[in-house]
C-alpha positions as CSV (number, residue, x, y, z in Angstrom):
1,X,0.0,0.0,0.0
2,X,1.3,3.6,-1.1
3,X,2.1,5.5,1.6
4,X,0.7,9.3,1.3
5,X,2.4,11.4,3.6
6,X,5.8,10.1,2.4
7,X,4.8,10.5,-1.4
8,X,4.3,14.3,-0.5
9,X,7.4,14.3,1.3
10,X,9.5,12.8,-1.5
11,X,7.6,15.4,-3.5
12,X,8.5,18.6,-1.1
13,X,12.0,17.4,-1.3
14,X,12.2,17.3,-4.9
15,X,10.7,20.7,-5.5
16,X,12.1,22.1,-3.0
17,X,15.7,21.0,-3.4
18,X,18.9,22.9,-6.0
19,X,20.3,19.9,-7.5
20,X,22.7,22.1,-8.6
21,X,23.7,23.4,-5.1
22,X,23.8,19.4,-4.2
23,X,25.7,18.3,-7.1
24,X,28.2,21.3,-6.4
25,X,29.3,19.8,-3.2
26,X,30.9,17.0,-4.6
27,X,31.6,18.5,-8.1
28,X,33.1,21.7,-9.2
29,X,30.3,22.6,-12.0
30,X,30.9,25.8,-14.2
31,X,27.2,27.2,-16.1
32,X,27.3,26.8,-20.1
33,X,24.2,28.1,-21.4
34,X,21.0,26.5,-19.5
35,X,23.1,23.6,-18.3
36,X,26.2,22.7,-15.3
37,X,29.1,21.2,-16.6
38,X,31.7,19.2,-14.8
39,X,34.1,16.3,-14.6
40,X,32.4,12.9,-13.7
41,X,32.5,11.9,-10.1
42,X,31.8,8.6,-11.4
43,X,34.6,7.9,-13.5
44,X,38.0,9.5,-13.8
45,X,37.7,11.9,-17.2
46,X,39.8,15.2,-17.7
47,X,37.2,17.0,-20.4
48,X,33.9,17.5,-18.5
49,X,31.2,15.3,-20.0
50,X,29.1,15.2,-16.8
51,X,25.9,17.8,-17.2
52,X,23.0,19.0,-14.9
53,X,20.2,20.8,-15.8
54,X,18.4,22.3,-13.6
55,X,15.4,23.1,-15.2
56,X,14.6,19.4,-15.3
57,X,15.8,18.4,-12.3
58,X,18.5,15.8,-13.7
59,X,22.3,15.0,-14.2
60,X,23.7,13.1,-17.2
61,X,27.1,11.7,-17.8
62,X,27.5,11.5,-21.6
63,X,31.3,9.8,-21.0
64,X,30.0,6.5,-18.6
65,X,26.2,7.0,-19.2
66,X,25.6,7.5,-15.6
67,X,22.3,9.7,-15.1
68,X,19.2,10.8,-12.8
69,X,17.5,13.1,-10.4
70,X,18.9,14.1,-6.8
71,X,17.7,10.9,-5.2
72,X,19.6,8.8,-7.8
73,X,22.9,11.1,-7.3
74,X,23.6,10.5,-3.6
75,X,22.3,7.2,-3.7
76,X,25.4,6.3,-5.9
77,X,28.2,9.4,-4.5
78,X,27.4,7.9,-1.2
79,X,26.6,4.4,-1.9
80,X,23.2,4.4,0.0
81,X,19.6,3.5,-0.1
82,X,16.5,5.9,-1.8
83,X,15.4,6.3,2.1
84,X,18.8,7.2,2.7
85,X,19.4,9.7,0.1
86,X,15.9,11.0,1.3
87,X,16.8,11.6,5.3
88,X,20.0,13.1,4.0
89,X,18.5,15.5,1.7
90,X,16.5,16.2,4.2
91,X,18.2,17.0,6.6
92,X,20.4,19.5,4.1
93,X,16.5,21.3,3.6
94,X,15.6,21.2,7.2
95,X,12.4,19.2,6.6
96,X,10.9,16.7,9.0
97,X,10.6,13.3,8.1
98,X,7.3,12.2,8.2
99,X,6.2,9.1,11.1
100,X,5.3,6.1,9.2
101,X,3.2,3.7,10.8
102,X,4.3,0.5,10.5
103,X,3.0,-3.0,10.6
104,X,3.5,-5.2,13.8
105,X,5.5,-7.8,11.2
106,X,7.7,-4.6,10.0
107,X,8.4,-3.5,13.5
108,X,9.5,-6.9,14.6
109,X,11.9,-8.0,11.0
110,X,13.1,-4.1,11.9
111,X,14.3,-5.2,15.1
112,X,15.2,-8.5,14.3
113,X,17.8,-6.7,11.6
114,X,19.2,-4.3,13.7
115,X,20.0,-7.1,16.2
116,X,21.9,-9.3,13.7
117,X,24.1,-6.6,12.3
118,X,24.5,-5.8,16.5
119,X,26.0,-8.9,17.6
120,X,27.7,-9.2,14.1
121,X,29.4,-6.1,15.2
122,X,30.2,-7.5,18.8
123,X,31.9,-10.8,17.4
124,X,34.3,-8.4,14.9
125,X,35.4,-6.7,17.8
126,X,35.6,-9.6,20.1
127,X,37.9,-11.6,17.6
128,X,40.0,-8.4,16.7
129,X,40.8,-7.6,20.8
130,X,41.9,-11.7,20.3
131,X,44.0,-10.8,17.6
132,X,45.3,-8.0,18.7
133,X,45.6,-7.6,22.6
134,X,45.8,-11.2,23.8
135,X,48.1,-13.9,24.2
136,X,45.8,-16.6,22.6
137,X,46.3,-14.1,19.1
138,X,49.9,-14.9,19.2
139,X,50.1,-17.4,17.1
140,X,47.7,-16.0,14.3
141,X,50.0,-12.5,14.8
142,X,53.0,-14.2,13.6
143,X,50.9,-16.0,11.1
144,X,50.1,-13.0,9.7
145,X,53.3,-11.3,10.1
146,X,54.8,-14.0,7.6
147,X,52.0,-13.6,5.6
148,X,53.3,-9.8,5.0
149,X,50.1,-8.7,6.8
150,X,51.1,-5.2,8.6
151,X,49.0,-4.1,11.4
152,X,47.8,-0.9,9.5
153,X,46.0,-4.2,7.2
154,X,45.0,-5.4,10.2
155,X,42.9,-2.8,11.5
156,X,41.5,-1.4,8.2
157,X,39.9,-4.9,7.5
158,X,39.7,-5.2,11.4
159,X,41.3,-8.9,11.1
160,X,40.7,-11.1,14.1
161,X,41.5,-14.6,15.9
162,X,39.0,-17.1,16.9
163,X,40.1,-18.7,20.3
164,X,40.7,-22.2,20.4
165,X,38.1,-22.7,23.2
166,X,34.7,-24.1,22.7
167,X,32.3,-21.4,23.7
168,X,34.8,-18.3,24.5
169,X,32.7,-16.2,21.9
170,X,29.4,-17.4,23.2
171,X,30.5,-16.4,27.2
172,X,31.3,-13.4,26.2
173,X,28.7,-12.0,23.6
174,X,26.1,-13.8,26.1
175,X,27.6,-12.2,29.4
176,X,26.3,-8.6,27.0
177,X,23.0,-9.4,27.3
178,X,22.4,-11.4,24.0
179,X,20.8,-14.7,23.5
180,X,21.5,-18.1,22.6
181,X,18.7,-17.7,19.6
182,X,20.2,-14.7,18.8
183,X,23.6,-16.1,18.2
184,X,22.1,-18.9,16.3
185,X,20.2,-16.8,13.9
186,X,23.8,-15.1,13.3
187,X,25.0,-18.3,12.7
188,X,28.1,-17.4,15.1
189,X,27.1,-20.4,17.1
190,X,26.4,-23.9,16.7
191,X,23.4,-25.9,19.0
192,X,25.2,-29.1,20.6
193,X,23.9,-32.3,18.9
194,X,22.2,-33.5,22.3
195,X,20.5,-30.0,22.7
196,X,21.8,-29.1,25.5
197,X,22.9,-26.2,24.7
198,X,25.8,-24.0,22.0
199,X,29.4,-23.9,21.1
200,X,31.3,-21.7,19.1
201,X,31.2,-22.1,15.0
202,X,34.7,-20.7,14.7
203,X,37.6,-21.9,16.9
204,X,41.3,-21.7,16.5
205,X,41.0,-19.7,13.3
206,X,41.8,-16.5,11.8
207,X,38.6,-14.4,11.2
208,X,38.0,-11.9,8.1
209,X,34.9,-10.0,8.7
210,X,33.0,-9.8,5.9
211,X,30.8,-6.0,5.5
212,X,28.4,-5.5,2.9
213,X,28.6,-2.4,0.8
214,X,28.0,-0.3,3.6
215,X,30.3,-1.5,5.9
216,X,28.5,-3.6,8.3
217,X,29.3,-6.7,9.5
218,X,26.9,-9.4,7.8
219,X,29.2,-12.7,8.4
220,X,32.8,-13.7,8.8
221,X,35.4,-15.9,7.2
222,X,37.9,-18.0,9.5
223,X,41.1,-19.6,8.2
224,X,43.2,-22.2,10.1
225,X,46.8,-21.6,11.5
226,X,47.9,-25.1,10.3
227,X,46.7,-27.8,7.6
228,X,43.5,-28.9,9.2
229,X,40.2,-29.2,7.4
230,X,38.5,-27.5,6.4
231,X,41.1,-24.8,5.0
232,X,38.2,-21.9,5.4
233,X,34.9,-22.0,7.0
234,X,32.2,-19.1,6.1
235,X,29.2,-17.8,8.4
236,X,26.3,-20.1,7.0
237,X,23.5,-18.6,5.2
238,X,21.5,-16.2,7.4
239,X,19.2,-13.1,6.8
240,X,22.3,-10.9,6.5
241,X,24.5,-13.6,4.8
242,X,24.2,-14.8,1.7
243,X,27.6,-15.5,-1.0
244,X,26.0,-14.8,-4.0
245,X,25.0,-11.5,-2.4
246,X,28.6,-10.0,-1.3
247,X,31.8,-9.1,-2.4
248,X,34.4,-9.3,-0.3
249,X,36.4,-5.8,0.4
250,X,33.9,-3.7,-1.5
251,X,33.7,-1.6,1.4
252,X,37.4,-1.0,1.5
253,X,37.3,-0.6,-2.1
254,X,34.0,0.9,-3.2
255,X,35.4,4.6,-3.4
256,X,38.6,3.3,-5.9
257,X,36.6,1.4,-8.4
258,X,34.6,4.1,-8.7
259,X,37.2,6.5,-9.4
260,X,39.1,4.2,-11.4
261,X,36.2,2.4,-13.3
262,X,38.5,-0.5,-12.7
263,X,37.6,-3.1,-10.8
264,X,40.3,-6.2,-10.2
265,X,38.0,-9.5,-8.8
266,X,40.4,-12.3,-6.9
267,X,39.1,-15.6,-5.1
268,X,39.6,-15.1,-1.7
269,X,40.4,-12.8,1.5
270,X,44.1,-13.0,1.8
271,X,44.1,-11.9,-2.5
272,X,42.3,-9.3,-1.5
273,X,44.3,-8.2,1.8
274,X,47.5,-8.6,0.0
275,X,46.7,-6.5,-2.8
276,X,45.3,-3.9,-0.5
277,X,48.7,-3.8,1.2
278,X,50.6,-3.5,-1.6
279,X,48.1,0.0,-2.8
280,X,46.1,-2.1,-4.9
281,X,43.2,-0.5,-3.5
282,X,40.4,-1.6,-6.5
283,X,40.6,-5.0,-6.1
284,X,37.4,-7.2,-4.3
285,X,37.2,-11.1,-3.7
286,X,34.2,-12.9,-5.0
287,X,34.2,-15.3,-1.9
288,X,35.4,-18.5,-3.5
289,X,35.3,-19.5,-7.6
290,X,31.5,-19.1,-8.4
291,X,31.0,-15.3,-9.7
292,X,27.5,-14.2,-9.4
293,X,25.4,-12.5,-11.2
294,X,24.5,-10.7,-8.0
295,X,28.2,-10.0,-7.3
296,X,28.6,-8.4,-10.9
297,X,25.3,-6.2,-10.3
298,X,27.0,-4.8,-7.1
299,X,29.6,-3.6,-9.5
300,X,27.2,-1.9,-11.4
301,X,26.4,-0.1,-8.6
302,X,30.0,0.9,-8.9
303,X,30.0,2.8,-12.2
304,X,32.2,-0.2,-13.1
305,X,33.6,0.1,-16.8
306,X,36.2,-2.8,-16.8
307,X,36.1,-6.0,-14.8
308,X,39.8,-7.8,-14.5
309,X,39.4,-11.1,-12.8
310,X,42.3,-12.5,-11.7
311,X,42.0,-15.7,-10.5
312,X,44.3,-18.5,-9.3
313,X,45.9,-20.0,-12.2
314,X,45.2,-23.6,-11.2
315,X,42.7,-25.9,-13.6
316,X,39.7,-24.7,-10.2
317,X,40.2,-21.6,-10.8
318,X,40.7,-21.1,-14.8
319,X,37.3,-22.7,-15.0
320,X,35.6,-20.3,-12.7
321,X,37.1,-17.5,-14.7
322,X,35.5,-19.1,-17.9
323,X,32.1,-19.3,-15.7
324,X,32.8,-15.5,-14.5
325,X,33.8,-14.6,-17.6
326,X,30.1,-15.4,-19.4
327,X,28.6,-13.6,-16.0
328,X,30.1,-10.5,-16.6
329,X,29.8,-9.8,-20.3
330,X,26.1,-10.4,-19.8
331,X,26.2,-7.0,-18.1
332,X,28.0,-5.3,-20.6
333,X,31.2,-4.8,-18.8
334,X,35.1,-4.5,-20.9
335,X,36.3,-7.8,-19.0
336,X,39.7,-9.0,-19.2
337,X,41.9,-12.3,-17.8
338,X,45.0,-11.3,-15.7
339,X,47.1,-14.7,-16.1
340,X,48.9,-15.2,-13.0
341,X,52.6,-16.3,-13.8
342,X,54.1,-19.0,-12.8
343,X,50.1,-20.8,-11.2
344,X,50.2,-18.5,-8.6
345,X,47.6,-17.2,-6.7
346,X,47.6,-13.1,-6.3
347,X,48.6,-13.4,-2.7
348,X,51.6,-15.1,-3.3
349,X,52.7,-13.9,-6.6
350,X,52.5,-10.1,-4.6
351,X,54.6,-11.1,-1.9
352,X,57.2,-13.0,-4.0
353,X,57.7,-10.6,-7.2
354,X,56.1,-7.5,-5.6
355,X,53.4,-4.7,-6.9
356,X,55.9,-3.8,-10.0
357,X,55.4,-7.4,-11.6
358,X,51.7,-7.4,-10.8
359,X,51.2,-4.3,-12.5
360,X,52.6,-5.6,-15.8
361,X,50.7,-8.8,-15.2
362,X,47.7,-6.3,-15.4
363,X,48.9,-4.8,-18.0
364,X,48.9,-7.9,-20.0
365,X,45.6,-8.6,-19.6
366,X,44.0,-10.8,-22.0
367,X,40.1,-9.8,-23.5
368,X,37.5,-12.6,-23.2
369,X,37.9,-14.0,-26.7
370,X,41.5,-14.1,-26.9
371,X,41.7,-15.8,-23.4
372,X,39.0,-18.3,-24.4
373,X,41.2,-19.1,-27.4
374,X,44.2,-19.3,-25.5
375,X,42.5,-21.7,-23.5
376,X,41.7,-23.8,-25.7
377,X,45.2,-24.2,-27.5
378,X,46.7,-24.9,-24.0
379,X,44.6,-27.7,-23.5
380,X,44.9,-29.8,-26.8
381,X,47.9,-31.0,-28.8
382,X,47.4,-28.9,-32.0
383,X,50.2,-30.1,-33.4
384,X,47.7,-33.4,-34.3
385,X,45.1,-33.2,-36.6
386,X,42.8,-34.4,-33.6
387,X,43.9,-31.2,-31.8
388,X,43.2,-29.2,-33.9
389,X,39.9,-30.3,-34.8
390,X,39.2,-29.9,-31.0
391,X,40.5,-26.1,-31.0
392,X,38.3,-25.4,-33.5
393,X,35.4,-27.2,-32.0
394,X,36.1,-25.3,-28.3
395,X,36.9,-21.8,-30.3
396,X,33.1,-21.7,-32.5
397,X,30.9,-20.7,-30.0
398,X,33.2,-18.1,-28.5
399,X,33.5,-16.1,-32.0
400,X,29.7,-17.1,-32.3
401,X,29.7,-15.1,-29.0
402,X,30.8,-11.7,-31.1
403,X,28.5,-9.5,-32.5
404,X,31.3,-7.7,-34.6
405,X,32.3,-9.3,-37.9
406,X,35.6,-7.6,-38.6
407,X,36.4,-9.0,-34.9
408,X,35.5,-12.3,-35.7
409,X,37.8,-12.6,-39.3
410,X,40.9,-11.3,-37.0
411,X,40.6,-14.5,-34.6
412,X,40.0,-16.6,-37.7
413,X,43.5,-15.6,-39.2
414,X,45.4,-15.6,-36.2
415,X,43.9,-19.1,-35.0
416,X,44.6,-20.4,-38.7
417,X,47.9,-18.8,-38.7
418,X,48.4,-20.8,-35.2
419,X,47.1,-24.0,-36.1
420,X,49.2,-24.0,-39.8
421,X,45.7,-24.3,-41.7
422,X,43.8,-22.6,-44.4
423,X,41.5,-19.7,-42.9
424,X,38.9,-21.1,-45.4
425,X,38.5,-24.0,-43.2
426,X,37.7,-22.6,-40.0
427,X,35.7,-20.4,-42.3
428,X,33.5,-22.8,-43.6
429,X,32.8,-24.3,-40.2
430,X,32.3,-21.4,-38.8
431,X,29.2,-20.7,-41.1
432,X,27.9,-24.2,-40.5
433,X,27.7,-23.6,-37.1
434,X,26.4,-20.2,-37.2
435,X,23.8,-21.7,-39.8
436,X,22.7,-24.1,-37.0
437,X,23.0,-21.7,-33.9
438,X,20.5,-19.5,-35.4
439,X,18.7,-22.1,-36.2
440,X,18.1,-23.8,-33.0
441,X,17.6,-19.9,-31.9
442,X,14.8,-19.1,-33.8
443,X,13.0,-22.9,-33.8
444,X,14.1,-24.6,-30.8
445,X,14.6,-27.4,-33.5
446,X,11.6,-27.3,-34.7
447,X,9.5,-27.3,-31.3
448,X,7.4,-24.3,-30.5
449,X,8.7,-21.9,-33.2
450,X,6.1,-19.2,-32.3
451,X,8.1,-18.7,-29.0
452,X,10.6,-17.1,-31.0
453,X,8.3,-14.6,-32.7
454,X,10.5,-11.6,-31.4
455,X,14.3,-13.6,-31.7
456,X,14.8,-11.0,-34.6
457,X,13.4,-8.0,-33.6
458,X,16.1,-5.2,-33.8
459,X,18.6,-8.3,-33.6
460,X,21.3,-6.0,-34.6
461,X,20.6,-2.9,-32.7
462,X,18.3,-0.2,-33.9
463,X,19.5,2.5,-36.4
464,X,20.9,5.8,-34.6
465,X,17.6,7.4,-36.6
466,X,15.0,5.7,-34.9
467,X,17.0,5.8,-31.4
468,X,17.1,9.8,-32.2
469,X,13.3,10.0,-33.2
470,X,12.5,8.0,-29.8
471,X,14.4,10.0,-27.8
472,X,13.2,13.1,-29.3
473,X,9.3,12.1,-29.5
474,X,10.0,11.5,-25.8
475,X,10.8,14.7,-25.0
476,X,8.4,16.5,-26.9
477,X,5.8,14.4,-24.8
478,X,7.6,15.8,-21.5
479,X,7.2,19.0,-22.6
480,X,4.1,19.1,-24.0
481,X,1.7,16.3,-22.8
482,X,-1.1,17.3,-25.0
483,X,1.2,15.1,-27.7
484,X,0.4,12.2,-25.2
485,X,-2.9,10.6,-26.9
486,X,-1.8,11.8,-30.3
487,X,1.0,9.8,-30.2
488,X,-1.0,6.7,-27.7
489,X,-3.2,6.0,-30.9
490,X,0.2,5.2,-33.4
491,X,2.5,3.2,-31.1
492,X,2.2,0.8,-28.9
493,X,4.7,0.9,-26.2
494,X,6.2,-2.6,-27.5
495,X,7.1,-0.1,-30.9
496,X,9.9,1.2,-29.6
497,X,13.4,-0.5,-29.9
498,X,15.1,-0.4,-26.1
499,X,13.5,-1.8,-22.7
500,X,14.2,1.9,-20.7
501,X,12.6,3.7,-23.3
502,X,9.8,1.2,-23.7
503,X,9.6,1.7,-19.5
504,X,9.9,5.5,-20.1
505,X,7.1,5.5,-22.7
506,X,5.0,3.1,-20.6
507,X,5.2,5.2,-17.3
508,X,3.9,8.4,-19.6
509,X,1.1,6.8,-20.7
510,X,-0.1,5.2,-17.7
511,X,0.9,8.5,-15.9
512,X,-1.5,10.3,-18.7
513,X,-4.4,8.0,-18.7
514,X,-4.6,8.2,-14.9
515,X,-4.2,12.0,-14.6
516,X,-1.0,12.0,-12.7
517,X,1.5,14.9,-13.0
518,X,3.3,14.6,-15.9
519,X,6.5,16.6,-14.8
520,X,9.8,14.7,-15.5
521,X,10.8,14.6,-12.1
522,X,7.9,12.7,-10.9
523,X,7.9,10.5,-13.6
524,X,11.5,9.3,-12.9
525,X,10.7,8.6,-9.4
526,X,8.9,5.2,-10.9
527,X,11.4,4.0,-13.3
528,X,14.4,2.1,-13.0
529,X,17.4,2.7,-12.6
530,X,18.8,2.3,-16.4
531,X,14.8,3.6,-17.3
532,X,16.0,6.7,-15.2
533,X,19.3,7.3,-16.8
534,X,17.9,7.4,-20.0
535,X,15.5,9.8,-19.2
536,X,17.9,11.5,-17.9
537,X,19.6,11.6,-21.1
538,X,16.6,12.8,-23.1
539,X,16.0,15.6,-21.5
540,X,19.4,17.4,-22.4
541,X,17.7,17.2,-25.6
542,X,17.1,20.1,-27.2
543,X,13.2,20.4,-27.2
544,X,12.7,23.4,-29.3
545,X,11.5,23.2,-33.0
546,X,9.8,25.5,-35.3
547,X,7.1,23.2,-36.3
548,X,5.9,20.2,-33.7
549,X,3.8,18.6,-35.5
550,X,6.3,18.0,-38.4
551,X,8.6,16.7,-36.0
552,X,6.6,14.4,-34.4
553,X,4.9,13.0,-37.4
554,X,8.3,12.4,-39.2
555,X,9.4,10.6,-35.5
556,X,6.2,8.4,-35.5
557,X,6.8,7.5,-39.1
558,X,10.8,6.8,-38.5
559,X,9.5,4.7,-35.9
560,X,6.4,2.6,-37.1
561,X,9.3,1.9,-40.3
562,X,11.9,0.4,-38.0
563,X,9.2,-2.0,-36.0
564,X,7.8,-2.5,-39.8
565,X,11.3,-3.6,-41.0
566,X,12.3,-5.8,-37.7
567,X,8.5,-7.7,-38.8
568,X,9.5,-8.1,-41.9
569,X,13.3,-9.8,-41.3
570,X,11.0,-12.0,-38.7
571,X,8.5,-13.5,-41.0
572,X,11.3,-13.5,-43.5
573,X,13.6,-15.7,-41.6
574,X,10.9,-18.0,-40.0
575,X,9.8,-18.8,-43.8
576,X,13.3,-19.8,-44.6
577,X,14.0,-21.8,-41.9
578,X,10.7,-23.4,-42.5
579,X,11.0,-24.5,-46.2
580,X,14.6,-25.6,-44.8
581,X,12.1,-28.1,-42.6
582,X,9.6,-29.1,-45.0
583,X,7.0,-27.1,-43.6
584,X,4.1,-26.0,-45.5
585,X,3.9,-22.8,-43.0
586,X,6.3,-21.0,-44.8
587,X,3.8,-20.0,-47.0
588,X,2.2,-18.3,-44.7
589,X,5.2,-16.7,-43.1
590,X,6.1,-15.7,-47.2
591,X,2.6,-14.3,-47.0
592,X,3.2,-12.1,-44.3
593,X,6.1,-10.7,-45.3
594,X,5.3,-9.8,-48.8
595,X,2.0,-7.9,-46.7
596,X,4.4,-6.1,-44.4
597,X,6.6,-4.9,-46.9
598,X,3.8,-3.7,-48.6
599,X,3.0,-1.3,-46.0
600,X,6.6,-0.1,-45.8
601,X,6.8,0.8,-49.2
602,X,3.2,2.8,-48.4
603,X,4.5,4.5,-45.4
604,X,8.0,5.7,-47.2
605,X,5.9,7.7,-50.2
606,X,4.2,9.5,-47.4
């Protein structure tokens, strides 16, 4: 249920607030014309791509795409929540927050919460005072001394030592006031099989704290001083814990990735620590070998532009790189494979060669195709005809993987060039397993080929023109939302070419139809967070033109072509792949098309 009093409030702030006197107390903005201008605070430029407009009430990066309203800046300068960019802007206006009335169930998971990250807190600082101002910590000291672990590491990552005892944590967290049920929930504790009552989860073991983005404690990692099993032992899942959910050091490291755009990913704590020591200061663990796609949208949240992972260079960890590897590039990140000399892991390579050798290591870093290919050679005997049959099998679907042809011919002549074969061979089987890729794409071979209905549509990214005459059309329907039903009755939402505009367009109609205000601002605060950015974008559109109408019609009409022309490649390729078959519904599908591109050739003498 919407909650009125805090809709108004969100409102008050909004209208109430200088996004330009917010903005300009993290970035030096200079005026040019209507608009702010200033250097990126989300990624390191030296030419100021990074605009506000104040008009409009949003900020645009045109280098690193990065764009919104007030809420969505301070979320990301400060890395915090929408109700935390609210208090804080707030507070900066002097207005109240409004008293929300919540439910008994809020009140109590509220409290519940609050308690977890508590004791979470109480262990970190139990196991650092271990570490650092006991005699039981001497041993894991001197480990970490040998390790090259200095005590300003130490307390920046607040390292601790789990005592050997049984229940040393669980005495002392206890004699504080907090409950056996408690420490269960945290999963700092263990219940003893006969039920009668708890012992400490971690004993005898070096303890990495593990914060969330934000810096609070949400579980811990514990390493043994000697060759026991297991090696390491993690905080079981909990309401706070969860793997998939976390990256290890982003706390440490949050404010140099997104600086840098860089972010280096390494398998585990001491990686991570090592590097830190050494001034590596971007580099996050992903908590073991299975890269999430969780982990990579916390990077996201980062303003990440390049992903390095640099994994250990054993056959475990070159296969989690080809795992994280696929992850990654899903989210549109530059991502590149830092090979690890001599099958080191980063921890030790750092401490034997130093922060010199590991720069050129990163420096070396190979993109995801060429280290795919690489992998493959390594692992056959190309010198055999078999082997190379098998590098040519492992390397198709990476270069089907490429949506840029002159890409794909240059890893065709170097792989034939390193295999001693004729380019026209990888060639050819190349384009029969293209032929059947697509196939199996659009037909699902032969099963349920209607699913596939929109497997074409804009396959190969719309045309700058119809991007422009969306974006512009937009705008004009910001500015003027009498355009709103005009254009309602010519496009469906589904017409245009890109999800965030399709959101965009969606939240104006809807907004429209149910006579909500129609001011940009507003209609950000219920898009996402690539919906807003784009919105964002459009509106440092220039909006002005001598004749609307013209505009708008000429927009509608670049539009309705494009979704006319993605129809028409549809029904084209379905009736090819269905003569291919044998079917008798290509006729149809021939049909279709020849009606469709009827109706272009109609619309372009118009």
């Amino acid at each position: 249920m919407k909650d009125a009093r805090f809709d108004d409030f969100i409102d008050r702030l909004r209208s109430e607030c200088d996004i330009v006197s917010v903005i300009s107390e993290y970035v030096p903005l200079k005026k040019k014309g209507k608009n702010y201008w200033g250097c990126c605070p989300f990624h390191h430029e030296k030419t100021p791509s990074f605009s506000v407009t104040p008009e409009k009430g949003f900020f645009y990066c045109f280098g690193c795409q990065t764009g919104g309203n007030v809420f969505n800046f301070l979320m990301k300068i400060e890395n915090i929540s929408f109700f935390e960019a609210a208090k804080k802007l707030a507070a900066k206006l002097n207005i109240p927050l409004p008293e929300k009335e919540k439910s008994p169930a809020e009140i109590a998971r509220e409290r519940e919460l609050a308690a977890l990250y508590l004791v979470n807190e109480y262990a970190s600082e139990f196991y650092h005072a271990c570490l650092t101002k006991t005699n039981m910590g001497r041993a894991a000291r001197e480990y970490l001394a040998g390790r090259g672990i200095s005590d300003d590491i130490i307390r920046k990552f607040k390292l601790g030592f789990a005592p050997p005892a049984w229940d040393k944590l669980a005495q002392a967290l206890t004699r504080r006031g907090l409950t056996e049920e408690l420490l269960l929930k945290a999963g700092l504790v263990s219940a003893r099989p006969r039920g009668d009552g708890i012992y400490d989860r971690f004993r005898n073991r070096v303890m990495f704290p593990i914060r969330d983005a934000r810096g609070r404690v949400v579980g811990f990692g514990g390493r043994v001083l000697d060759d026991s099993s297991p090696k390491y032992l993690n905080s079981p899942d909990t309401l706070l814990f969860n793997k998939r959910h976390l990256l290890y050091g982003l706390d440490a490291a949050f404010r140099s990735i997104k600086e840098s755009g860089l972010a280096i990913v390494v398998e585990g704590y001491m990686d991570v620590i090592t590097a830190h020591g050494f001034g590596f200061t971007n580099v996050v663990a992903s908590l073991g070998t299975a890269f999430t796609p969780e982990q990579a949208g916390l990077l996201k949240q980062c303003s990440v532009s390049q992903v390095l992972f640099a994994y250990d260079s054993d056959a475990a960890g070159q296969n989690a790189t080809v795992r994280a590897l696929s992850t990654v590039r899903e989210r549109g990140f530059n991502v590149k494979v830092v090979s690890i000399p001599d099958g080191k892991d980063p921890d030790e390579f750092l401490r034997r060669h130093g922060p010199e050798a590991f720069t050129r290591a990163l420096s070396q870093a190979l993109p995801f195709v060429d280290y795919q290919i690489q992998q493959a050679l390594e692992s056959s005997d190309y010198s055999t005809l078999e082997g190379k049959v098998a590098v040519v099998s492992k390397v198709l679907p990476v270069l089907a993987s490429v949506g840029n042809a002159v890409e794909v011919n240059d890893h065709i002549a170097r792989l034939a060039q390193k295999l001693n074969i004729d380019e026209s061979a990888i060639r050819t089987e190349y384009g029969k397993y293209i032929h059947q890729y697509k196939k199996d794409k659009i037909v699902n071979k032969g099963n349920n080929i209607n699913s596939h209905l929109n497997f074409v549509k804009f396959a190969k990214g719309p045309e700058a023109a119809t991007v422009a005459a969306e974006r512009q059309l937009i705008r004009l329907m910001c500015d003027d939302g009498a355009l709103i039903p005009y254009v309602q009755v010519q496009l469906a939402v589904d017409d245009f070419s890109d999800g965030a505009r399709q959101e965009i367009v969606h939240r104006i109609f809807m907004a429209y139809n149910t006579g909500e205000n129609l001011e940009p601002a507003v209609l950000a605060m219920g898009l996402s967070e690539t919906a807003n950015t784009e919105l964002s974008h459009i509106m440092l559109i220039d909006g002005k033109c001598a004749d609307v109408t013209k505009v708008v019609d000429d927009c509608l009409k670049t539009i309705r072509l494009a979704r006319l022309k993605a129809l028409y490649e549809q029904h084209r390729l379905k009736a090819d792949e269905l003569e291919r078959m044998g079917d008798s519904r290509f006729q149809e599908e021939l049909a279709e098309s020849k009606r469709i591109n009827d109706e272009i050739r109609k619309l372009q003498q118009c």
